[in-house]
N, C-alpha and C positions, 0 to 999 in steps of 0.2 A: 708844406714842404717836409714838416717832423714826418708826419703819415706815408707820405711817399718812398721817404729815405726807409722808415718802420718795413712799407712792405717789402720795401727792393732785399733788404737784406734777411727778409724770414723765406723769400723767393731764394737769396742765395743759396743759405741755409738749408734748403730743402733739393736742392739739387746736387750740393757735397752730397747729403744724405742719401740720393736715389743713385748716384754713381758709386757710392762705398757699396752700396747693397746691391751693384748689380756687379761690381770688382768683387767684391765676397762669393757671389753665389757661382758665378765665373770658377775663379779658384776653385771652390766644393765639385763643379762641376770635373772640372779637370785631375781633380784628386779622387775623384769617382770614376772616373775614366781607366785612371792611372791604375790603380784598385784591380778595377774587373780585369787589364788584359793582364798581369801580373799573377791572376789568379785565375786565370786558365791557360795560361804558359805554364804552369806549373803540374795539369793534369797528363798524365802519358798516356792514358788508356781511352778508346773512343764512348766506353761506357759510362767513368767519371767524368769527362768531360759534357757530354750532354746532360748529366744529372747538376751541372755546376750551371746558376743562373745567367745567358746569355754568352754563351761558349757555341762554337759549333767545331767541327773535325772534317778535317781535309784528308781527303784519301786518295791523291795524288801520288803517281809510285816515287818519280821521282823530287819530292819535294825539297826545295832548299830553304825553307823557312827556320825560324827556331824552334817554332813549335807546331806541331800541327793541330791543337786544340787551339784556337784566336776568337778574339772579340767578335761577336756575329758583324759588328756593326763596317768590320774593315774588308778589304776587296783582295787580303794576300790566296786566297783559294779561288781556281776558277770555279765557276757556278757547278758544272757536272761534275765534281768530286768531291761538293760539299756538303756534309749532313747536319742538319739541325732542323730535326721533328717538330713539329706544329701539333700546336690545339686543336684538335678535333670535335664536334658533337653532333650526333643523331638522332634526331627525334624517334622512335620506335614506336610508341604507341601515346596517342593523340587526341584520346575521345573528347568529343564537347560535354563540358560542365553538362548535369543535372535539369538545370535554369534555365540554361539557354535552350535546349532541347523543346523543353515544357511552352518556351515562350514562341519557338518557333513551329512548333505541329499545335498548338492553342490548347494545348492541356493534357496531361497522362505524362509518364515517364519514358515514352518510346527512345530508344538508343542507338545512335546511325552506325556505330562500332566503325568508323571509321579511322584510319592511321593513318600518318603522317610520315613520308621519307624522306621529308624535306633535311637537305644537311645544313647545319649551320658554326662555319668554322670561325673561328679564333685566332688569328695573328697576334703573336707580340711584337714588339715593334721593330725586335733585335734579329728576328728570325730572315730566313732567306731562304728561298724558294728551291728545289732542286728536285730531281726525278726520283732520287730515293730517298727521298724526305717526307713522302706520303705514307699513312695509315690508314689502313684499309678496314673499316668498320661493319661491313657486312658479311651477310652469310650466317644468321642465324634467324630463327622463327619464332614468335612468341604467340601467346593463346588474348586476344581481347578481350575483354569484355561483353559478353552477350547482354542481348537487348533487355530491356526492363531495369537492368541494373542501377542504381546509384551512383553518379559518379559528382565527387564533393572537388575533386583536388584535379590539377591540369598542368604539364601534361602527366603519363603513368608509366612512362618509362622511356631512358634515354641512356644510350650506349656513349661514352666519353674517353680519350686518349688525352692526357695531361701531361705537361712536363714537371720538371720538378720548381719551385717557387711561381710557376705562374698562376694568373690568378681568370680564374673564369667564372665569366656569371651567367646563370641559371635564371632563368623568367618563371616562377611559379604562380599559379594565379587559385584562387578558393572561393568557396563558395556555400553557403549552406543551405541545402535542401529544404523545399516547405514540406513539412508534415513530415521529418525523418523520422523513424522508427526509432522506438525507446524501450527499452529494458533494466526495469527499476527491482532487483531485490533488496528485500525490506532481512538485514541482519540483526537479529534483536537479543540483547543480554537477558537470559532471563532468572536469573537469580531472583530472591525474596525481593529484596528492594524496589523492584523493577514489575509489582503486581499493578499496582495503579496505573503504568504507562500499561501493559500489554492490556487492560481492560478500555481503555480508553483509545489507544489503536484499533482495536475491534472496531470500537463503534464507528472508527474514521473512515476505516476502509474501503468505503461507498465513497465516501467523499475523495478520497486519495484517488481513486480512481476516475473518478467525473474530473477530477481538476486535469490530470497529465493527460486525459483525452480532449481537451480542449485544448492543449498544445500539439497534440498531433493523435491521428486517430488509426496508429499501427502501435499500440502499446500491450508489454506484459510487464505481469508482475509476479514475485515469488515471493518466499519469506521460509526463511530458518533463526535456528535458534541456537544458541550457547550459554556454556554456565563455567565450566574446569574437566581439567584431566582428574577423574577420579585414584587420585593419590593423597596420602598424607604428604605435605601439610595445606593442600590447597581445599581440599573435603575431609572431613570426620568417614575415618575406616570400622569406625563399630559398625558390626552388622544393622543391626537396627536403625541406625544413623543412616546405613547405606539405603534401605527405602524409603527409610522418609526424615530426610533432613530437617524439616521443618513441619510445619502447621498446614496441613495441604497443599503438601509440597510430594512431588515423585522422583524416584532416584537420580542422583544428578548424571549427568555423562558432558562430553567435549564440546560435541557438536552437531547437530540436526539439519538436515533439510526437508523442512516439512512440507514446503509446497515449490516444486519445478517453475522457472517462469513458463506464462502461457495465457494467452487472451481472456480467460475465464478468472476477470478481476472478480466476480463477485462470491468466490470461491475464499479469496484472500483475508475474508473478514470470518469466514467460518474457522477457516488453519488459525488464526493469529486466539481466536474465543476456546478451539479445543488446547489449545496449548499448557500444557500446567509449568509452573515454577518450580522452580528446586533452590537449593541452599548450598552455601559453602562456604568456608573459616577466612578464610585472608581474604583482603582488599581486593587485591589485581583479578581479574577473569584472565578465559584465555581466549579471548577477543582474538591475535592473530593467529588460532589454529583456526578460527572457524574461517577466517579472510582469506588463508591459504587455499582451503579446502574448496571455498565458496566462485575461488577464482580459478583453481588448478583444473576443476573437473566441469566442464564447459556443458559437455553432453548432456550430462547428471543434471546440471543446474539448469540448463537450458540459452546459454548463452548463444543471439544470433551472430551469422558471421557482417550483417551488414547493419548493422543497430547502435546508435550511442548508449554506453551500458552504464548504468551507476547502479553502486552500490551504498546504499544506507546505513548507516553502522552507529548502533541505538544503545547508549550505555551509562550507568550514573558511575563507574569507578575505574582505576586504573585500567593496563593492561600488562600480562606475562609477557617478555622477549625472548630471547636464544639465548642459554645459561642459567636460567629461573628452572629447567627440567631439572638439574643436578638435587636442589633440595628436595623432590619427590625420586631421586636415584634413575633419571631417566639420562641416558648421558647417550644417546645417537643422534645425529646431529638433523634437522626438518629438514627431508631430500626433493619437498615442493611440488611432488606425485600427489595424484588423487587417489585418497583411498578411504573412499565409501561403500556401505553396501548397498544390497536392494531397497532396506527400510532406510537408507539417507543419511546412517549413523558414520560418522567419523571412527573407524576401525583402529587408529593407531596411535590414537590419543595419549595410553600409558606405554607407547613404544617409542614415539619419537619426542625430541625437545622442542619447546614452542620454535617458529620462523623467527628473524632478524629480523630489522626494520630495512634493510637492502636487498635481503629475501624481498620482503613485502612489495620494494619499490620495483623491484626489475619483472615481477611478474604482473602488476601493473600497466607496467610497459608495453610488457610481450603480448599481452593481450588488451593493450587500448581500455582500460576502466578507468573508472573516477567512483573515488573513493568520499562518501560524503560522512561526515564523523559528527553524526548527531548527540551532543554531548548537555549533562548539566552544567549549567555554572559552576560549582566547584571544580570540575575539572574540563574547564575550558582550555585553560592557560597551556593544559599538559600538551593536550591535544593539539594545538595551535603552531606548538615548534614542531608536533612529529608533524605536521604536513608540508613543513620547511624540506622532509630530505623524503616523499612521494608523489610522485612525479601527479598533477592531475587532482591532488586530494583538496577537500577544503574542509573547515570546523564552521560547525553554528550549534548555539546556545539552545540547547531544545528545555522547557519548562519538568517540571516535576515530575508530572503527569502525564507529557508528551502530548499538550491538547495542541498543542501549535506544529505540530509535526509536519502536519500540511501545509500551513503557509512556509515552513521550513526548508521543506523538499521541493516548493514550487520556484523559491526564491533562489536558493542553490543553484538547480537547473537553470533557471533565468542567467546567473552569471557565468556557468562554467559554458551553456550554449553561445552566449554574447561572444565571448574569447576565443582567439584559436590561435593557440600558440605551436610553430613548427619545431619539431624535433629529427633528431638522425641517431644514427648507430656508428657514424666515421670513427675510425679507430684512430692514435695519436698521432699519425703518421698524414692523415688529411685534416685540415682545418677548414669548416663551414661556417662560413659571418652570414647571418640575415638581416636583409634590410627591405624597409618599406617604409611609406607612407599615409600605409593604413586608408581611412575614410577621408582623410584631409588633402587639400590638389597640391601642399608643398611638396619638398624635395624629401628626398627617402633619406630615413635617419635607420640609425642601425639597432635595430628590435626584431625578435624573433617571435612576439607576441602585439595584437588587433584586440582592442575592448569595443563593447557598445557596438556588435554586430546585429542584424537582423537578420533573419528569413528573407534570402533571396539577393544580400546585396555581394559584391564581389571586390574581394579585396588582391591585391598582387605583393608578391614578395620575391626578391632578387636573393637568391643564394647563390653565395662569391666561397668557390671554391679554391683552395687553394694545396699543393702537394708540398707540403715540409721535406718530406723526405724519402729517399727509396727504402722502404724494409731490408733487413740483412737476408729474409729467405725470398728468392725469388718465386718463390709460387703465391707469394701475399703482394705480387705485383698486380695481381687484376684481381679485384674486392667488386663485391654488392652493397653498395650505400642504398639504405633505405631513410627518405625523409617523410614524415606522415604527423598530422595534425594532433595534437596529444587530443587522449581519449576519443579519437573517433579508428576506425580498421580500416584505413584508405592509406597507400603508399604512393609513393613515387619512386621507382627503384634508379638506381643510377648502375652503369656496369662499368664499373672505373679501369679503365688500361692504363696505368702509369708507365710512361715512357723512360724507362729507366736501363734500358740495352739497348745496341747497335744490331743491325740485322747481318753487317759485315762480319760479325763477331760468330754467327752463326754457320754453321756446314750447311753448306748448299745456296749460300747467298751469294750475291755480289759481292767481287773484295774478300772473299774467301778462299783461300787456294792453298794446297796442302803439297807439300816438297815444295814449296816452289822457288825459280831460279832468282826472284831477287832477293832471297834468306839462302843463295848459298846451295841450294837444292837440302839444307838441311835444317828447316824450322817451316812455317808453316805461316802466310802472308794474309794478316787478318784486317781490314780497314786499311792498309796501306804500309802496317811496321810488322816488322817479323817476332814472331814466340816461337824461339827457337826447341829444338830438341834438347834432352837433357845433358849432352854431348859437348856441345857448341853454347858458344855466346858472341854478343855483339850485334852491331847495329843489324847486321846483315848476316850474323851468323856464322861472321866467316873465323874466327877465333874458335881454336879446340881445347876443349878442357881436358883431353887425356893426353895431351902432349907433352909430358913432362920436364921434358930435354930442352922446352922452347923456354929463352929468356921472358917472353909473352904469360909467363904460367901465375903469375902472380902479378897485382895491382902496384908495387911499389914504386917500379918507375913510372909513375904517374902523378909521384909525389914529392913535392921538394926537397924534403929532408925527412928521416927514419922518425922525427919525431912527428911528424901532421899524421892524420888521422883521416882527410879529405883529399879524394881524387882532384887533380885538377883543380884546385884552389877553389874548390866548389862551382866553378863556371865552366864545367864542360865534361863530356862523360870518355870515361878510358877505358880505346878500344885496343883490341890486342897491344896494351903496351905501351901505347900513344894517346896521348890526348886529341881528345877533336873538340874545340872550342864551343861553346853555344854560339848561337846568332842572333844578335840582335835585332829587331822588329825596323828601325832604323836602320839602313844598309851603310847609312856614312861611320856608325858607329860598330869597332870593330875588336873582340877580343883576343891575342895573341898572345903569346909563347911558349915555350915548353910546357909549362904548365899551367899556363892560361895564368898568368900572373899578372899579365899587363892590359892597358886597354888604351883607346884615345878617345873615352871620354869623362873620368872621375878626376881628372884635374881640377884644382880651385878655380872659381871662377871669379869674373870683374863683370859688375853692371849687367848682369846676365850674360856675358857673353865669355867664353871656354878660355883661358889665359889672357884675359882682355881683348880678346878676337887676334884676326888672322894676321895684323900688321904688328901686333908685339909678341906672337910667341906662338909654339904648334905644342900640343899636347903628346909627350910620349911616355910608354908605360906608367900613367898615372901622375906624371909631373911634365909643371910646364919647362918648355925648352925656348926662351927667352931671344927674341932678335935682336942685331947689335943696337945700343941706345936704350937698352930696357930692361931693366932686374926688377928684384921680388919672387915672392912665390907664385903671384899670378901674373906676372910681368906686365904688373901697374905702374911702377914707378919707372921714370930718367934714371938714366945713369948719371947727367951733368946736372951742377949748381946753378944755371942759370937763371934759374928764375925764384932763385934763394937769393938774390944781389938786389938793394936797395939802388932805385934810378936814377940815383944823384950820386951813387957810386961809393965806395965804401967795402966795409967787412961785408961777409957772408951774412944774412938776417940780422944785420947793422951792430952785431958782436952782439948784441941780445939772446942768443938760440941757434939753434944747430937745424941744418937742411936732410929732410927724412922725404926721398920720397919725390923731393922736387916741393915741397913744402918746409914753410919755416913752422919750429916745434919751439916757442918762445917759452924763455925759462922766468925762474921767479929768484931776485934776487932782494936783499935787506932793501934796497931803494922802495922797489914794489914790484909787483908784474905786468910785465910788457906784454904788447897785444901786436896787432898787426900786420898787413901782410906779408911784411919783413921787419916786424917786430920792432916797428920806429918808433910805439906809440907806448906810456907808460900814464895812465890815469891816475895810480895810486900812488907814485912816486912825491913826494913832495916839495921838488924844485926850490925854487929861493925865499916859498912864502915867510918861511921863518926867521930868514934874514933881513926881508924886507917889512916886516911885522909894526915892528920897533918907531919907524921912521916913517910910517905911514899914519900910526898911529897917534903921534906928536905936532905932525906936519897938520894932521886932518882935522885930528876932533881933540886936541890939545889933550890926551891924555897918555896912558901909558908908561915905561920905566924913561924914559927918557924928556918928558913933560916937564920937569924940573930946571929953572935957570937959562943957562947957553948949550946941557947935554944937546937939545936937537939941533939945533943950528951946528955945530962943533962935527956931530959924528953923519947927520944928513946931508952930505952935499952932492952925491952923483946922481941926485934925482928932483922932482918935485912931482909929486903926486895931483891930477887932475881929477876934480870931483865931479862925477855925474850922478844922475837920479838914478838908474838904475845899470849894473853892473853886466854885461853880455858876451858873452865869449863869440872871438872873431874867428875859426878852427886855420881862417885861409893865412892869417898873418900869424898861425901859430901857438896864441895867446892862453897862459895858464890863468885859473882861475886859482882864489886864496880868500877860505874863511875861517874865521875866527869867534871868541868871545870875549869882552874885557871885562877887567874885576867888577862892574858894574851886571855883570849877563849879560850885557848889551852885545849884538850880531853886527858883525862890521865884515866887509867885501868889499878885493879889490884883484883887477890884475894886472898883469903883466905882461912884456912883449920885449925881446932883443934881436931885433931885427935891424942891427947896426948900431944904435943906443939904446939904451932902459926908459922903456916906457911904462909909466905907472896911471892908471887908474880908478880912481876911488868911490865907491858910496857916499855922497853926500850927508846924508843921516842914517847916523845907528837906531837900527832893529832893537828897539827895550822892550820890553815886558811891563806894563802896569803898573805901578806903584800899589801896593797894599798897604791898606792904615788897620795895623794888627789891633794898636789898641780897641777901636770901634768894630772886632772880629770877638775879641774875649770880651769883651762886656757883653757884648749880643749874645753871648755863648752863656754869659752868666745868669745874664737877666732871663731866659727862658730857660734855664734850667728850675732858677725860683718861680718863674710862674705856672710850670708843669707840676712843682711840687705842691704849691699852692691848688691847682685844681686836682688833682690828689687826694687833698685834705678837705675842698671843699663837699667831693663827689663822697667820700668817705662817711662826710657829717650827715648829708643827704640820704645815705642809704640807711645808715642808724637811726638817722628819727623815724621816717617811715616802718623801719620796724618795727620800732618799740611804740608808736601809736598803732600798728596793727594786733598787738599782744596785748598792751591794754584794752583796745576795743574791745578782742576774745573775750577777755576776762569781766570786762563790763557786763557781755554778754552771758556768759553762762553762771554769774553772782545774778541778772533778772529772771535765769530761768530756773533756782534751785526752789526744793519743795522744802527745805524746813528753816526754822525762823534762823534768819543770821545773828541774833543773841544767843544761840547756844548752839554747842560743839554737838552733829550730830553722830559721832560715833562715842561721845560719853556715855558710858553706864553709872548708875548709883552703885554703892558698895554695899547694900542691903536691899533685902527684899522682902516683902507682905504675902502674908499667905493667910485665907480664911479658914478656919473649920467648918463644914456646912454642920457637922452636928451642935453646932454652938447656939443656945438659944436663949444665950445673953443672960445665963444664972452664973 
């Protein structure tokens, strides 16, 4: 039965619970409701209203609504005068992955170059249907893909109209190519310290080559070099110094590219052996002039357009940034141009200042590389945060000597190939979230980044586009979002139409009409309201601004008094002179007067309902107007006391309190305070217990002031007190309850009832408290205090012996383990001493 009663009530429990949260979200709902039509009542123009989320604009001439911008979701527009643009998308070009090509003609790269004009639209849910409410996405021609090509990413371009806050989602799908083409230059420091690594690259070369051709067998490879800008303080300016810094070392310079990429890997190991070293004073190289250079000039370098490209960047020490040129007096700032010569030399080394690290990143970017940052240990760390802010880059520990170089650059590739994380160029005004699920069959979480890819499997990723907001220039209303896989040259273009005008708004549209007769023949009727001439104002135009003479010439009488500030009480706009109310959404609710001052419906209300509804009072200019039998401000309350009268008849609220309302408001007097619902009832008051204390007390349990001689019998006679076991208030015969304590503690209860005599009853036995024997409380108190202090003294004895038999023991110990005799003091000397002559021979 416990269990049962247990569940019923966690059952109860649980359905208060699911009814609050569905009354809660009710509410939200409707205050989100309330929200949106508020705040597109509030747009006048058909172009901010559509850019306002779930608005749409009526272009109805003659409209009688309040506003002509409404909640899409309500029916005050008929369908053919309403606008509110829709989501549009186009697929425009559609080629099949790579893969699937390969899997379907049984091998080669052939490409069907086929397109897609399948449309695929987008509904929000607010929107509504109507004949000029359509956007027309075609009419332009793009160039495909010819055959052979690679194609990694799906689909490659898609033409899109959006509104503003909606949110659309984009199917991307990837893929990666078996055996894609690779372009690996090899950037190498080659300052003094960096002798041992270029001689041992040499030898690798063969092998660098055999390894990345057994990842794919479309590979080149390059190699340049770097040292500094030949300036103080980064090189020694002695002449002599100038050719040869070092110990077989030749003149330092910027930057070199000594070998183009290009299929003839076996070339790479001869450039990297003629290469000589050179020298220079400070730490830092200038590792990103050569990264600029090596990335800016594509031709020069030999960068393909359709190839994963990385760049190897081989160095034991720091690097120069943007501002590091001032201390060599170099102050023009890296403009990210290539400028090399014939011979590969970096030309402008002591003319411009190193690149930024946001130089560095964005040209990365623009051209799809991955930057590999083959570093020593000591300057792992540095290295590790800059590839925190470039886009695509990664660090690995390369050894002294650089013998690991190769498993280096093999491993790198392994991770940055495995990954493919999506990127875009949306500008702040569009926001793209990516989501997917990568390799796993759950639900798509939100990452713009796939690890632990292979060759050949295909991964999808949803991008949910969404418009923030209309740009302030209208020519950045249609942009090229490009989204493309970091470090590989493949796009997806998108051609964004942000729907952020009305075509009504345009000459030569629909709803466009110039002089036209409902502006009065002098404004110009655009979506359905007039922009008038510079002349004329008003709804319709019909109001002249050069009229001087007209009491209409100025806005005042539209105002209550010289001191407001606000037309119309702020509820209604003033035309020639006159107010014209707003209108409310609600046709029963209605704003009226001169100045639009009054309404009938901001009255106080009762129990949700407008003056306590219709049978106690009508709402007028903002207060209620009470019918006979009914006052207040919301004409809740009776006018009459009748139901303030006690039913047995009597005062108002039994003289206890005063009638508010139609209710008793009971007071609080020295007696005590009154309750009830005509205030007949007083709990705290203390009636005759104290009078009847005395005699009860005498009569009952012979104690008390009056216990003494004949006092009780003498002063008790209007009663005798009946004693029962327990004491229970009867509420229907009236009966007070009376308790007490006597000089003993002792709890005594009894009560009372006059309901034509005094009727007394009593508690049979008083309520006492225990007896306590204090003495056998402080002895007990005494006696363990002595025996606490006793083991105290026992514990105390205890720890002292065992000490001092452990410190003799010691002593016992190190008196068996001395070396000299214990009869005499070993640090005594004698106070004389003996010495022989050896020339003595005893004459």
């Amino acid at each position: 039965m416990i269990l049962e009663r247990n569940r019923r009530s966690q059952l109860a429990l649980l359905l208060i619970a699911l009814l609050a949260a569905i009354a809660g979200q009710t509410e939200a709902q409707k205050a989100a409701k309330q929200t949106a039509v508020s705040t597109c009542a509030s747009k006048e123009k058909c172009h901010t209203c559509i850019q306002t989320e779930g608005c749409a604009w009526c272009m109805q001439p003659d409209f009688k609504g309040q506003s002509r911008c409404y909640q899409n979701t309500s029916l005050l527009c008929p369908e053919e005068f309403a606008y509110s643009p829709i989501t549009l998308e186009e697929i425009l070009v559609n080629n099949k992955l790579t893969n699937e090509n390969k899997v379907a003609g049984g091998g080669g790269y052939s490409m069907s170059g086929e397109s897609s004009n399948t449309w695929s639209s987008s509904y929000s849910e607010s929107s509504s249907s109507s004949s000029s409410s359509s956007s027309s996405l075609s009419g332009s021609n793009y160039e495909f893909r010819s055959a052979g090509e690679i194609v990694q990413i799906q689909p490659q371009s898609i033409r899109l109209a959006l509104r503003v806050n909606e949110k659309h989602n984009i199917k991307i799908r990837y893929s990666q190519a078996e055996g894609y083409p690779v372009d690996l230059y090899y950037l190498m420091d080659l300052s003094k310290s960096m002798q041992d690594d270029k001689d041992k690259l040499s030898t690798l070369g063969d092998k660098l080559s055999e390894t990345m051709k057994r990842i794919t067998n479309n590979f080149h490879l390059g190699f340049g070099s770097f040292v500094d800008k030949v300036l103080m303080p980064y090189v020694s300016t002695i002449p002599k110094k100038l050719e040869h810094p070092c110990e077989d070392c030749k003149a330092p310079y910027g930057y070199h590219n000594h070998m183009p990429l290009n299929n003839n890997t076996e070339s790479f190991s001869n450039e990297v052996k003629n290469a000589t070293v050179s020298g220079n004073l400070d730490a830092p190289e200038g590792g990103f002039d050569a990264i600029m250079q090596a990335i800016a000039c594509r031709s020069q370098i030999g960068w393909r357009q359709q190839a994963r490209r990385l760049l190897v960047f081989s160095t034991d020490a720091g690097f120069h940034y943007a501002g590091d040129g001032k201390l060599g007096g170099v102050i023009a700032p890296n403009d990210g141009e290539c400028h090399l010569n014939e011979e590969g030399g970096y030309t402008h080394s002591t003319l411009q200042d190193y690149p930024s690290i946001s130089q560095i990143n964005q040209k990365v970017k623009d051209n799809a590389i991955n930057i590999i940052f083959a570093v020593t240990s000591n300057q792992l760390s540095v290295y590790e945060k800059l590839v925190e802010h470039i886009q695509g880059a990664s660090a690995a520990k390369l050894d002294n000597d650089s013998s690991n170089v190769v498993e280096l650059v093999k491993e790198e590739y392994r991770k940055i190939s495995s990954s493919v994380e999506m990127k875009d160029n949306a500008t702040g005004d569009v926001k793209i979230t990516y989501y997917s699920s990568c390799l796993s069959n759950g639900p798509e979480l939100q990452t713009s980044k796939c690890d632990n890819l292979k060759e050949g499997q295909q991964v999808s990723f949803t991008a949910q586009i969404q418009l923030l907001k209309c740009p302030e220039d209208p020519r950045d209303w249609t942009q090229t979002i490009y989204i493309s896989p970091v470090g590989i040259n493949e796009v997806m273009q998108i051609q964004l139409n942000m729907l952020c005008s009305c075509p009504c708004e345009q000459q030569g549209s629909t709803g466009y009409q110039e002089q036209a007769s409902s502006c009065s023949s002098h404004g110009t009727s655009m979506c359905g309201i007039c922009n008038c001439d510079d002349s004329y104002f008003g709804n319709k135009c019909e109001c002249s601004a050069t009229d001087l003479t007209s009491k209409f010439a100025n806005d005042t009488s539209c105002r209550a008094d010289s001191t407001s500030t606000t037309d119309c009480s702020g509820r209604g706009n003033c035309v020639c002179g006159a107010c014209e109310c707003h209108k409310r959404l609600n046709h029963a609710e209605i704003i009226s007067g001169k100045h639009c001052e009054c309404d009938n419906f901001s009255c106080e209300r009762n129990r949700n309902q407008l003056c306590s509804g219709p049978d106690h009072g009508t709402c007028e200019c903002g207060r209620c107007k009470c019918k006979p039998g009914w006052t207040g401000a919301n004409c809740g309350c009776q006018e009459s006391n009748d139901t303030c009268m006690p039913p047995e008849g009597g005062e108002v609220c039994s003289g206890h309190g005063t009638c508010k309302c139609g209710v008793c408001k009971c007071t609080v007097t020295d007696q005590g305070r009154f309750s009830g619902r005509h205030c007949e009832k007083c709990p705290t008051c203390s009636g005759r217990c104290q009078e009847l204390k005395d005699c009860v007390q005498c009569q009952m349990y012979k104690t008390g002031e009056l216990k003494n001689g004949d006092d009780c019998a003498r002063n008790c006679t209007q009663f005798v007190p009946v004693g029962v076991e327990k004491v229970e208030i009867d509420e229907t015969k009236d009966e007070q309850m009376c308790t007490f304590f006597d000089e003993d503690d002792c709890k005594f209860m009894f009560k009372y009832s006059e309901q034509g005599e005094l009727h007394v009853f009593a508690q049979e036995n008083k309520e006492c408290p225990p007896k306590v024997f204090m003495l056998g409380i402080v002895l007990g108190v005494i006696a363990a205090i002595v025996l606490v202090g006793l083991a105290v003294l026992l514990l105390w004895k205890l720890l002292t012996t065992i000490h001092d038999r452990r410190e003799f023991a010691r002593f016992e110990k190190e008196r068996r383990n001395a070396k000299w005799d214990t009869g005499e003091n070993p640090i005594y000397k004698q106070a004389t001493s003996t010495f022989k002559n050896p020339m003595y021979a005893g004459k």
